[in-house]
Every structure is written in structure tokens, then in C-alpha cells.
PDB file of N, CA, C, O and CB in Angstrom:
ATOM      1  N   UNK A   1     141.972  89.963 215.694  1.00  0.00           N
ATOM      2  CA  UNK A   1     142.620  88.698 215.398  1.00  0.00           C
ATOM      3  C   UNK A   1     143.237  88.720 214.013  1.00  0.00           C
ATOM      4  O   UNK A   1     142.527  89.150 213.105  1.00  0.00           O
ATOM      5  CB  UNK A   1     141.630  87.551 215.515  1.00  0.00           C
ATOM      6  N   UNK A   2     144.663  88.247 213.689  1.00  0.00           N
ATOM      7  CA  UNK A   2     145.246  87.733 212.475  1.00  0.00           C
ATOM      8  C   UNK A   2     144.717  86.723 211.685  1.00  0.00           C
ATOM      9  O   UNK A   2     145.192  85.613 211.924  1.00  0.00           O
ATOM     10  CB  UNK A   2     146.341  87.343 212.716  1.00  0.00           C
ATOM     11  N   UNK A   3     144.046  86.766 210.991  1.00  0.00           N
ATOM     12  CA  UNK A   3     144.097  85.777 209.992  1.00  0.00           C
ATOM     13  C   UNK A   3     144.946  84.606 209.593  1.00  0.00           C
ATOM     14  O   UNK A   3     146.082  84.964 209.283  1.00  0.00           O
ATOM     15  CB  UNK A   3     144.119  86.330 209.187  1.00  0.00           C
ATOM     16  N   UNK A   4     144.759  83.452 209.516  1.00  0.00           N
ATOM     17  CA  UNK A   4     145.444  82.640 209.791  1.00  0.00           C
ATOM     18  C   UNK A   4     146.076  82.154 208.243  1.00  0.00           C
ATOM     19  O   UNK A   4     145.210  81.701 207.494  1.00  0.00           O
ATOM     20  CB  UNK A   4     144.680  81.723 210.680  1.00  0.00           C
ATOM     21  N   UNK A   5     147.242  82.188 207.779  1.00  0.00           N
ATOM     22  CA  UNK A   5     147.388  81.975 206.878  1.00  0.00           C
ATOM     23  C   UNK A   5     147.923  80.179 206.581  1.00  0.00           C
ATOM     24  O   UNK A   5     148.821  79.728 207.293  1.00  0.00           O
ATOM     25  CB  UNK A   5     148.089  83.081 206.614  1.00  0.00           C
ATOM     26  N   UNK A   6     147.349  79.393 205.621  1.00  0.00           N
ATOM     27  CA  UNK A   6     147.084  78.235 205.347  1.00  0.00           C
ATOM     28  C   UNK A   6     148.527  77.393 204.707  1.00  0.00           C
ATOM     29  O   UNK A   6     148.500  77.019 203.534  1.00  0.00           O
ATOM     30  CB  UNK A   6     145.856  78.363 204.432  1.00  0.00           C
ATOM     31  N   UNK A   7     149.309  77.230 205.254  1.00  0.00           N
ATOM     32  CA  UNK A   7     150.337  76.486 204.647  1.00  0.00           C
ATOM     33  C   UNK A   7     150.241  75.272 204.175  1.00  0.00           C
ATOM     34  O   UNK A   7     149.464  74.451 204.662  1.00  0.00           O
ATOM     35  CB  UNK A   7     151.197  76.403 205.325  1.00  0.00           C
ATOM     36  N   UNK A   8     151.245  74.947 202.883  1.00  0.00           N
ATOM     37  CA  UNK A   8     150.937  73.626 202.051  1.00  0.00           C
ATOM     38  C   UNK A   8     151.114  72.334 203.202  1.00  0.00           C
ATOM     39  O   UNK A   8     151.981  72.098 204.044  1.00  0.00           O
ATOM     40  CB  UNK A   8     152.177  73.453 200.587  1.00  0.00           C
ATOM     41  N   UNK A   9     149.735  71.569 202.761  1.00  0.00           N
ATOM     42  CA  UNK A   9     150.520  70.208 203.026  1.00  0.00           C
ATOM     43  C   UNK A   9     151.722  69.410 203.087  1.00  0.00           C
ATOM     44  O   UNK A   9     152.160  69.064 201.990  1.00  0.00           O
ATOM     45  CB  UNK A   9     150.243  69.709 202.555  1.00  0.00           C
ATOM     46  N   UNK A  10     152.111  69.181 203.714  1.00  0.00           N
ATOM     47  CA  UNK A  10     153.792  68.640 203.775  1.00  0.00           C
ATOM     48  C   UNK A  10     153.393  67.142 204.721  1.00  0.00           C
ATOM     49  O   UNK A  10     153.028  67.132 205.897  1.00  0.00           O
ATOM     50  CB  UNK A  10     155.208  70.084 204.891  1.00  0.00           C
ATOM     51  N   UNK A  11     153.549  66.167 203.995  1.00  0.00           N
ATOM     52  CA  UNK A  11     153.377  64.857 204.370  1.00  0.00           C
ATOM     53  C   UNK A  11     154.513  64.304 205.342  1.00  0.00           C
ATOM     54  O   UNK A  11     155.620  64.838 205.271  1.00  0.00           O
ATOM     55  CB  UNK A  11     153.286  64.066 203.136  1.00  0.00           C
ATOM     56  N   UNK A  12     154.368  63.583 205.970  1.00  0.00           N
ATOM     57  CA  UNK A  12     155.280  63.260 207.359  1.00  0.00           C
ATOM     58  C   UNK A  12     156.445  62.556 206.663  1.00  0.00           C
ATOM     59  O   UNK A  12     156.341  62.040 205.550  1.00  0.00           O
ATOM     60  CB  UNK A  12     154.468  62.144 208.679  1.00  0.00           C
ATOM     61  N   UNK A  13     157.478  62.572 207.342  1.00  0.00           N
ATOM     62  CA  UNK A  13     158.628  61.264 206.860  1.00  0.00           C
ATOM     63  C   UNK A  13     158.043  60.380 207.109  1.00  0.00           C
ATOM     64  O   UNK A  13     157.001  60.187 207.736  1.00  0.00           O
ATOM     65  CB  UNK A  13     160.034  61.002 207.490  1.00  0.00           C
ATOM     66  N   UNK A  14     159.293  59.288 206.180  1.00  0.00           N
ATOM     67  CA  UNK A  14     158.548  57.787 206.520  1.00  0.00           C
ATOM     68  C   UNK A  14     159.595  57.354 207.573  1.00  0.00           C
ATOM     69  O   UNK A  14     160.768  57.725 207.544  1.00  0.00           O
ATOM     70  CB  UNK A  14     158.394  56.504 205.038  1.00  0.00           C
ATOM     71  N   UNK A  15     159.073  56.555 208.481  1.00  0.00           N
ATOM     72  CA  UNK A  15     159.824  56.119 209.281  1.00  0.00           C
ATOM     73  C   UNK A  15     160.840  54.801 208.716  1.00  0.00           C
ATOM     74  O   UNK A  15     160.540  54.136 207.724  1.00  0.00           O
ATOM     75  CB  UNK A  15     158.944  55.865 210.360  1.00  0.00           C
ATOM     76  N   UNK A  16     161.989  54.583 209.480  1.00  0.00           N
ATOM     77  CA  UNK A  16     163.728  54.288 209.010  1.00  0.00           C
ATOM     78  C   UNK A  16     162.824  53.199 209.210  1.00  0.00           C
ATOM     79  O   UNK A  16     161.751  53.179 209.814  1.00  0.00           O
ATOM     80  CB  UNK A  16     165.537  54.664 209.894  1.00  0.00           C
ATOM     81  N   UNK A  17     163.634  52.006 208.406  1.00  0.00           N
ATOM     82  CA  UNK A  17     163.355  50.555 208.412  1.00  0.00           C
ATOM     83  C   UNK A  17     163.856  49.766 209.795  1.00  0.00           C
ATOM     84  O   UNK A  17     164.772  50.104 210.546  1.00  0.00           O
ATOM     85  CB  UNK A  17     164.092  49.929 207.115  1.00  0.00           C
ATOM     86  N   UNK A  18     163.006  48.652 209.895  1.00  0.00           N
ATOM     87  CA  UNK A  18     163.815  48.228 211.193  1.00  0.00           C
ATOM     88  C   UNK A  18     164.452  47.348 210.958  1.00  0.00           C
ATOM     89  O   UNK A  18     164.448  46.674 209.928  1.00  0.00           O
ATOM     90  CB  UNK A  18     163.206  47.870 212.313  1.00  0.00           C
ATOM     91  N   UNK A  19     165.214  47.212 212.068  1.00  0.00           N
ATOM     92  CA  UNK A  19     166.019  45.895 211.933  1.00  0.00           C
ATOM     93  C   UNK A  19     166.202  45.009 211.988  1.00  0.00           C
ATOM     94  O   UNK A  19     166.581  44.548 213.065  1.00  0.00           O
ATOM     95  CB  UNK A  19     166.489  45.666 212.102  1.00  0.00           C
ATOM     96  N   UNK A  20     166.036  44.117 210.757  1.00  0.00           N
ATOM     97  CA  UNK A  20     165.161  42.517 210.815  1.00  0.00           C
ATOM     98  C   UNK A  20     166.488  41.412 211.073  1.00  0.00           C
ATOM     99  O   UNK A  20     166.175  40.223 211.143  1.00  0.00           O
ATOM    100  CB  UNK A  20     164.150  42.030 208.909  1.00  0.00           C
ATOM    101  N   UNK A  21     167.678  41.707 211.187  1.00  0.00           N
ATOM    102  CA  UNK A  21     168.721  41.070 210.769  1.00  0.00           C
ATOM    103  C   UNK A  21     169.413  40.919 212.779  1.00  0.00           C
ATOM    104  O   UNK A  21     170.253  40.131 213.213  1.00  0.00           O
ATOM    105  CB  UNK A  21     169.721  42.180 209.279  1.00  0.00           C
ATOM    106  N   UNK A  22     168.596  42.054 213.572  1.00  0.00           N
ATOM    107  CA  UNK A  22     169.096  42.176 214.636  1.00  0.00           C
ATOM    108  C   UNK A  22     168.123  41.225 215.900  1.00  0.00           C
ATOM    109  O   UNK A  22     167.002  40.733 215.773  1.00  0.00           O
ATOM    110  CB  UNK A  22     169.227  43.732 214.765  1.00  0.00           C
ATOM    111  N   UNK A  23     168.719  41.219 216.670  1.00  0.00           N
ATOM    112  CA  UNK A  23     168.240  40.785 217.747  1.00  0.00           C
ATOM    113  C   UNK A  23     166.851  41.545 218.756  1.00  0.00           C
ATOM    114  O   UNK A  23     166.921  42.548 219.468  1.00  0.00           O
ATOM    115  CB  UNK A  23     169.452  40.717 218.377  1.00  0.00           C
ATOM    116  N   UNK A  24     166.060  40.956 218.582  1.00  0.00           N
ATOM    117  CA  UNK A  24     164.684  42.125 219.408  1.00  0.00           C
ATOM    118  C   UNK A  24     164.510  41.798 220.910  1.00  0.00           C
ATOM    119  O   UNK A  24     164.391  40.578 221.020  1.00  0.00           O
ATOM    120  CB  UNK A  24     162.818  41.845 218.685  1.00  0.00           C
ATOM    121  N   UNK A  25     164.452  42.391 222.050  1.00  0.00           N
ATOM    122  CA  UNK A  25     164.026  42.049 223.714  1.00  0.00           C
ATOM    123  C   UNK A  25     162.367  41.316 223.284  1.00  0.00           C
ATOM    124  O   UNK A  25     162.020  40.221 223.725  1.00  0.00           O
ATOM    125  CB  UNK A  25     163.886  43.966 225.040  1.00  0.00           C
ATOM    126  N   UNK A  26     161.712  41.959 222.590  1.00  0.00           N
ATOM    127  CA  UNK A  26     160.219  41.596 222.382  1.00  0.00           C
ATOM    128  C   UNK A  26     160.334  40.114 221.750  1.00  0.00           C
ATOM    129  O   UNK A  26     159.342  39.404 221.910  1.00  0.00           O
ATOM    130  CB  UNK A  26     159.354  42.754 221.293  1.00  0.00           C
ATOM    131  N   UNK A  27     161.426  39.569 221.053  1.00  0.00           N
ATOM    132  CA  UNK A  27     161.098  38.368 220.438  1.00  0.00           C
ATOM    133  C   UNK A  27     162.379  37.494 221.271  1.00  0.00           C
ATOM    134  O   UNK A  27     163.149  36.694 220.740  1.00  0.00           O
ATOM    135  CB  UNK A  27     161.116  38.458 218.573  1.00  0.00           C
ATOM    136  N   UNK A  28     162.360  37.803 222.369  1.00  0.00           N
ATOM    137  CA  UNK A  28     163.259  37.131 223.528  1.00  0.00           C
ATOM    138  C   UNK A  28     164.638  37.086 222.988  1.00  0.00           C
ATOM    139  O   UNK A  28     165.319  36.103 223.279  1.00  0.00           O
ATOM    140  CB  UNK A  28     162.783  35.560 223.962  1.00  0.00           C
ATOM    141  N   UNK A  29     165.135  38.005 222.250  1.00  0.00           N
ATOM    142  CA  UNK A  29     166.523  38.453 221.448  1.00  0.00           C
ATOM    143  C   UNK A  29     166.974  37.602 220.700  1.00  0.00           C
ATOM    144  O   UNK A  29     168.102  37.109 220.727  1.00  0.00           O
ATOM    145  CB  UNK A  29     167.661  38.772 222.203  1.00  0.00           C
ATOM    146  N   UNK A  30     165.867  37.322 219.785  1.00  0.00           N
ATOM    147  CA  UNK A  30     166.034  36.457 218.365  1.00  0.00           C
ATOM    148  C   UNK A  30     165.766  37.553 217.355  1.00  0.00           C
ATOM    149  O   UNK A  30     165.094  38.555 217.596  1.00  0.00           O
ATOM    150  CB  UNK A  30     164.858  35.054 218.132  1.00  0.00           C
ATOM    151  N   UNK A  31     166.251  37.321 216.400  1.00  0.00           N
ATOM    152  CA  UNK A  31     166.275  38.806 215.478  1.00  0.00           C
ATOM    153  C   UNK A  31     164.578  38.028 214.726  1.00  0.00           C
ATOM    154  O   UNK A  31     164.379  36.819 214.604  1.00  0.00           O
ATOM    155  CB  UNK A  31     168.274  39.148 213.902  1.00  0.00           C
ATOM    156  N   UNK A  32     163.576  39.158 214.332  1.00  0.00           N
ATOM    157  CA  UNK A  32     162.999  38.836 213.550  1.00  0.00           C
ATOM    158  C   UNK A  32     162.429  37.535 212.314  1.00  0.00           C
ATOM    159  O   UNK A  32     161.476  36.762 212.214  1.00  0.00           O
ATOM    160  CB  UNK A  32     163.341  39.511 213.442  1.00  0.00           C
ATOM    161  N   UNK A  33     163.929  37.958 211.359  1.00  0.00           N
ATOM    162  CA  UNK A  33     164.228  37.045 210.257  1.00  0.00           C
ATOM    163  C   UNK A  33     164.217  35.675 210.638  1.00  0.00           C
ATOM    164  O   UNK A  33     163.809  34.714 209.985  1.00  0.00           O
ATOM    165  CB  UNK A  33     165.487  37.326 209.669  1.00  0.00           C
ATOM    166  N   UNK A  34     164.919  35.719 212.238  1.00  0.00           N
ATOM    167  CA  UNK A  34     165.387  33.914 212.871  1.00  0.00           C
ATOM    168  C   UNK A  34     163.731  33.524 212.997  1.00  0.00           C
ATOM    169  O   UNK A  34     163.134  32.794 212.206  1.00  0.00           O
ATOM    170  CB  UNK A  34     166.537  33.744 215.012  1.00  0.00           C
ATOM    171  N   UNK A  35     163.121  34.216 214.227  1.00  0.00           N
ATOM    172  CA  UNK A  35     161.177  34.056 214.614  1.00  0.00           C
ATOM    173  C   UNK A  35     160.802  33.693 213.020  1.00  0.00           C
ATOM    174  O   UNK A  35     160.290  32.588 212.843  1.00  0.00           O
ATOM    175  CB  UNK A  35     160.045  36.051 215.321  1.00  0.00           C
ATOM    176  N   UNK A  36     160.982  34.395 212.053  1.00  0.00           N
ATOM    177  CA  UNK A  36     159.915  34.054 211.017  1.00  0.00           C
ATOM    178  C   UNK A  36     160.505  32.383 210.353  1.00  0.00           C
ATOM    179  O   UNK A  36     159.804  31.425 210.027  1.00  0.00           O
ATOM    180  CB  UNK A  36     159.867  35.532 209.633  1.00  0.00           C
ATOM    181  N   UNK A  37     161.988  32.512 210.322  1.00  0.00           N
ATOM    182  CA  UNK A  37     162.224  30.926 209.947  1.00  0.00           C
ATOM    183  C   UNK A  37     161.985  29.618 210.566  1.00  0.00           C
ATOM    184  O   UNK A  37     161.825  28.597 209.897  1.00  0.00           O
ATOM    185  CB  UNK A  37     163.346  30.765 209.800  1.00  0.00           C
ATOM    186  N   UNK A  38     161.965  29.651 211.736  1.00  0.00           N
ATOM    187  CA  UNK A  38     161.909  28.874 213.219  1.00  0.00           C
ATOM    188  C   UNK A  38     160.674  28.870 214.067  1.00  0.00           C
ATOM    189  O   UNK A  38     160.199  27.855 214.576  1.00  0.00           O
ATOM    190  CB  UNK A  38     162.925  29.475 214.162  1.00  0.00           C
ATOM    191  N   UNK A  39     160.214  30.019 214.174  1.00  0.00           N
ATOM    192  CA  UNK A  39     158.776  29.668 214.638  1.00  0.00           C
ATOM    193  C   UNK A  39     157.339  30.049 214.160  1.00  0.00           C
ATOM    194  O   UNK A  39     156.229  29.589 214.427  1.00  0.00           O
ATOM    195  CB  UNK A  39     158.742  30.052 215.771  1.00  0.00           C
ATOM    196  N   UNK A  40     157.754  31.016 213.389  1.00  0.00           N
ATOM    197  CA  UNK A  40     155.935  31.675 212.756  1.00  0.00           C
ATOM    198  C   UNK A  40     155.371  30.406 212.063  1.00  0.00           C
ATOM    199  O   UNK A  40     155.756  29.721 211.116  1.00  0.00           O
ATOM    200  CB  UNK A  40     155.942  33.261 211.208  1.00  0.00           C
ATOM    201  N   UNK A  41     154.535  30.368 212.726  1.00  0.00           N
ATOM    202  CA  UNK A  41     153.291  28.723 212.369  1.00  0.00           C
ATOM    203  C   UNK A  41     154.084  27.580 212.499  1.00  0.00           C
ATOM    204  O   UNK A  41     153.818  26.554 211.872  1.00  0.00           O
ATOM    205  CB  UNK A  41     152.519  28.477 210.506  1.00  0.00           C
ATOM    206  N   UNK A  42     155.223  27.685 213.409  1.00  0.00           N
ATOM    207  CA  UNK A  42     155.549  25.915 213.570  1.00  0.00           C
ATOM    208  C   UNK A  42     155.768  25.566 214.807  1.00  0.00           C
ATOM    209  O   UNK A  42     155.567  24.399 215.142  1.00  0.00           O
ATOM    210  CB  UNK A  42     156.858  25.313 212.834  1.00  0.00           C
ATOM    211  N   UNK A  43     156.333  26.751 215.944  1.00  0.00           N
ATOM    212  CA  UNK A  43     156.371  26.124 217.240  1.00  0.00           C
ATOM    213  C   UNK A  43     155.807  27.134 218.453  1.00  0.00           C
ATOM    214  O   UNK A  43     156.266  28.048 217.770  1.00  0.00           O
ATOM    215  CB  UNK A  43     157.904  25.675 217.502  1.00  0.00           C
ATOM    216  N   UNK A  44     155.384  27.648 219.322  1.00  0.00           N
ATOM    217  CA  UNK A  44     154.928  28.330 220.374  1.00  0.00           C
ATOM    218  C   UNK A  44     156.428  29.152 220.891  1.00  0.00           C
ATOM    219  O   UNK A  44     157.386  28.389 221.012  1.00  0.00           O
ATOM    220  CB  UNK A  44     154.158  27.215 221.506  1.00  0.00           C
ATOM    221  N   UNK A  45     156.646  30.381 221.147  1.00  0.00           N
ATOM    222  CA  UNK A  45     157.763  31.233 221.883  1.00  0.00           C
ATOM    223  C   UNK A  45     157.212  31.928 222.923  1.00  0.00           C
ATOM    224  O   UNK A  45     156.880  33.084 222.664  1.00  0.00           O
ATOM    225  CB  UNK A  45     158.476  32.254 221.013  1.00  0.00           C
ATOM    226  N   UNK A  46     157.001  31.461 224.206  1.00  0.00           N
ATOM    227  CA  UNK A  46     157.593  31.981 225.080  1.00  0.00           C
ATOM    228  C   UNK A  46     158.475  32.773 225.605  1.00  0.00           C
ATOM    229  O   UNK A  46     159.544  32.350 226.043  1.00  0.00           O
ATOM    230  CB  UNK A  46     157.696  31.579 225.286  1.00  0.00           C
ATOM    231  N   UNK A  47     157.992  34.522 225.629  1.00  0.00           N
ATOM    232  CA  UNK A  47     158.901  35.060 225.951  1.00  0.00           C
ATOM    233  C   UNK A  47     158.736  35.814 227.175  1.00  0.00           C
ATOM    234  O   UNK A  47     158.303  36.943 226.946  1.00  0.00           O
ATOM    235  CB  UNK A  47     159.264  35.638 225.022  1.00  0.00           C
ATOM    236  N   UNK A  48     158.969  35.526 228.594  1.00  0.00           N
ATOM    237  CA  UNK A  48     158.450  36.432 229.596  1.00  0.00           C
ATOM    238  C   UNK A  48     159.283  37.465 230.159  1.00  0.00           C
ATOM    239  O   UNK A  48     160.497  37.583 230.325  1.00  0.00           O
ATOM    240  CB  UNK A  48     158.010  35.732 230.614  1.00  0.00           C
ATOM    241  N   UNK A  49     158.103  38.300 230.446  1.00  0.00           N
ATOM    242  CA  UNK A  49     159.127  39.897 230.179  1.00  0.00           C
ATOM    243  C   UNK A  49     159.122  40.410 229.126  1.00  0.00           C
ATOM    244  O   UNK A  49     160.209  40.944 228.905  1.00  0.00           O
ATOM    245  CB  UNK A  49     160.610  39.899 230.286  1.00  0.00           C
ATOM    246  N   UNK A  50     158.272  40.542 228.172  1.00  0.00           N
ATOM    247  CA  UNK A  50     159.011  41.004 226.969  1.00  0.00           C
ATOM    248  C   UNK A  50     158.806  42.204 226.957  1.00  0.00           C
ATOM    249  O   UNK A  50     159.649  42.989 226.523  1.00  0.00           O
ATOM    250  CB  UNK A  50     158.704  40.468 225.721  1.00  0.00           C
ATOM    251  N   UNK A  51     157.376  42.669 227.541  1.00  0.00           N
ATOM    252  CA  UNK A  51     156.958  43.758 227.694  1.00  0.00           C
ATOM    253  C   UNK A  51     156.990  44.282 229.184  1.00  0.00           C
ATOM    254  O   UNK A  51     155.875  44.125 229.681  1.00  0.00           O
ATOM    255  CB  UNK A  51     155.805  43.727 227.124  1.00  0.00           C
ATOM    256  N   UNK A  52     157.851  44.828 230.030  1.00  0.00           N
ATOM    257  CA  UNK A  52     157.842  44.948 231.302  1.00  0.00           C
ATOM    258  C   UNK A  52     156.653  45.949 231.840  1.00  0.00           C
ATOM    259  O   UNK A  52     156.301  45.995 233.018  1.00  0.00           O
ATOM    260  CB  UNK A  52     159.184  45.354 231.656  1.00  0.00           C
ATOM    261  N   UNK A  53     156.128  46.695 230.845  1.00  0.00           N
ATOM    262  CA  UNK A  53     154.817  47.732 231.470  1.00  0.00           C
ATOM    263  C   UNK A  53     153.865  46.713 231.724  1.00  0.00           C
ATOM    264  O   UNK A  53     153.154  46.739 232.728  1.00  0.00           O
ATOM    265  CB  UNK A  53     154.063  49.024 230.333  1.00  0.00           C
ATOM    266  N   UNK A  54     153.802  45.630 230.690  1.00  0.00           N
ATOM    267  CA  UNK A  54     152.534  44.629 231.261  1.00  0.00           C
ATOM    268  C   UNK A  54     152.835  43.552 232.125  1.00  0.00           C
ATOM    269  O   UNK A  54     152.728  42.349 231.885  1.00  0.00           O
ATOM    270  CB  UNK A  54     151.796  43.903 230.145  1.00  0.00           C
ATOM    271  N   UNK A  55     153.154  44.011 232.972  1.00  0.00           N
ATOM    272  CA  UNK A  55     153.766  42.370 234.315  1.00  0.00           C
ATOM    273  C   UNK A  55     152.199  41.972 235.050  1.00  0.00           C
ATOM    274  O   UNK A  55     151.320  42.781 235.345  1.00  0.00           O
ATOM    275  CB  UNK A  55     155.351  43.142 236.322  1.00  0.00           C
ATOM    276  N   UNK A  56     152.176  40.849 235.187  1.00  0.00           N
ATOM    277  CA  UNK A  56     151.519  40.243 235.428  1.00  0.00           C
ATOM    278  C   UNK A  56     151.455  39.778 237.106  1.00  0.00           C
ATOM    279  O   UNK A  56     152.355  39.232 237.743  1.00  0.00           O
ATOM    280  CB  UNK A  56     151.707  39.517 234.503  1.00  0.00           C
ATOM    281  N   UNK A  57     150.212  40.147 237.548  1.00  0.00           N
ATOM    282  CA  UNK A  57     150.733  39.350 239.061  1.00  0.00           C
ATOM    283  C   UNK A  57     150.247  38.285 239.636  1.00  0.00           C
ATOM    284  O   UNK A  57     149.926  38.421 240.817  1.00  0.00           O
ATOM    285  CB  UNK A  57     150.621  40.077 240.158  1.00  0.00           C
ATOM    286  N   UNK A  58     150.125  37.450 239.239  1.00  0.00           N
ATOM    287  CA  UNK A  58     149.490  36.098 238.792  1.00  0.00           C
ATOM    288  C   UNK A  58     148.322  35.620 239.548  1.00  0.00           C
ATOM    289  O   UNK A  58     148.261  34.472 239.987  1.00  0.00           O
ATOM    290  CB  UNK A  58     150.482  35.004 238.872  1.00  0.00           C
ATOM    291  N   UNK A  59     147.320  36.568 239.714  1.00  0.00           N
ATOM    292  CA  UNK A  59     146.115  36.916 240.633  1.00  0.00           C
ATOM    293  C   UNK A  59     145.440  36.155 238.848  1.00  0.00           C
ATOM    294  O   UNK A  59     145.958  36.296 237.741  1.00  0.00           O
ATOM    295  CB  UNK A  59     145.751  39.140 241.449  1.00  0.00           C
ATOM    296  N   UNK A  60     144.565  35.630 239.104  1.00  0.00           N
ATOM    297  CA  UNK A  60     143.362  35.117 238.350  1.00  0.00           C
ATOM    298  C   UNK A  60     142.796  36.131 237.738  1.00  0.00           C
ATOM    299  O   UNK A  60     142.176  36.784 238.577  1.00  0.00           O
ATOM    300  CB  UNK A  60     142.357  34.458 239.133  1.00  0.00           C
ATOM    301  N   UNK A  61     142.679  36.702 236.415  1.00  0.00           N
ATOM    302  CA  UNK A  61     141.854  37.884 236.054  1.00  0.00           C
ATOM    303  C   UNK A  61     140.497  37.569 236.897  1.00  0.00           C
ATOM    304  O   UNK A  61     140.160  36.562 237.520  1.00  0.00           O
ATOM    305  CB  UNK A  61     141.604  38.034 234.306  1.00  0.00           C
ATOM    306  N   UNK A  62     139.707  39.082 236.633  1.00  0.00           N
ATOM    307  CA  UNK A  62     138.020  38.843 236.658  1.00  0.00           C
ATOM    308  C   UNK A  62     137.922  38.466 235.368  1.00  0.00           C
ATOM    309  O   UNK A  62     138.957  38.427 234.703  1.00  0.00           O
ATOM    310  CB  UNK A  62     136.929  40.180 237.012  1.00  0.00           C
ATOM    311  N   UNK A  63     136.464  38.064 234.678  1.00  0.00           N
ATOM    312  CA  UNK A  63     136.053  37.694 234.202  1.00  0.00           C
ATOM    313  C   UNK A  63     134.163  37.975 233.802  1.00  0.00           C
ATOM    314  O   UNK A  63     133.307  37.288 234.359  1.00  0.00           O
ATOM    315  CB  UNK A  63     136.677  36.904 234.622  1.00  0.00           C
ATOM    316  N   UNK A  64     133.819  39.033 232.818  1.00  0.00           N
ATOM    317  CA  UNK A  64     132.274  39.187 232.749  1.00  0.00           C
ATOM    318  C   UNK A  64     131.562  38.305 232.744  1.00  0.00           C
ATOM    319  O   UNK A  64     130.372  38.506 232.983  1.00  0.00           O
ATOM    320  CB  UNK A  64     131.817  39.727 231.856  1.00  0.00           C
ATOM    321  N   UNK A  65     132.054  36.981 232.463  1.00  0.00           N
ATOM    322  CA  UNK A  65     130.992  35.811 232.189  1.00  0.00           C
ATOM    323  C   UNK A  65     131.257  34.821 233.868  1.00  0.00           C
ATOM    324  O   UNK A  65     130.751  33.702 233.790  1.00  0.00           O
ATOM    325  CB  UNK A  65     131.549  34.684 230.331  1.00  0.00           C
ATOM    326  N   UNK A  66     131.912  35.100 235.185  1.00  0.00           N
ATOM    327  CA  UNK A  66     131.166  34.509 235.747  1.00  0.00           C
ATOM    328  C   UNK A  66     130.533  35.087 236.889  1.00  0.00           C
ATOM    329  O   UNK A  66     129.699  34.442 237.525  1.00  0.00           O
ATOM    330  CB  UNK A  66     131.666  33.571 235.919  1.00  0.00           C
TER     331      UNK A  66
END
């Protein structure tokens, strides 16, 4: 077997900024900046669909407590 030779640490990029100025599917295509002026702690958003992997099929969860 070769010996494994130990290369320097090299820290990851940072990931690109996002885009707060744009429109998001997750915040029902209100950009960020709008959600934080308009609704963070003042009104409820409703957005269905936002996440399509988690669809819902409107069966009653189970539940451990009954």
C-alpha cells in the first residue's frame, strides 16, 4: 500500500447570496424583502404547494397520543 499523503486544508466556498429582492415559489412568489415587510409577525401566509415533495392527502394524520 501507498502511503497516503495529507493535503492542506482548503475550506469550502461560501455560497452566492440569495435573492432577497426576487420573487420565491416557497413564499407564494413574493420576494423575501416584501414577506419580511408585510407579513413576518403581522399576518398568517398561506401558501399551498409550496413544497410539492410534501403534498398532502388530506387523510387525518395518526397520532401517538390516541
Amino acid at each position: 500500500m501507498k502511503p497516503q499523503t495529507k493535503k492542506p486544508y482548503e475550506p469550502p466556498e461560501a455560497p452566492q447570496p440569495l435573492p432577497i429582492k426576487a420573487p420565491w415559489a416557497l413564499l407564494g412568489g413574493i420576494s423575501p424583502k416584501r414577506f419580511m415587510k408585510e407579513y413576518w409577525q403581522k399576518k398568517p401566509l398561506l401558501v399551498r404547494g409550496a413544497i410539492p415533495a410534501f403534498a398532502l392527502s388530506g387523510q387525518t394524520l395518526a397520532s401517538p397520543l390516541s
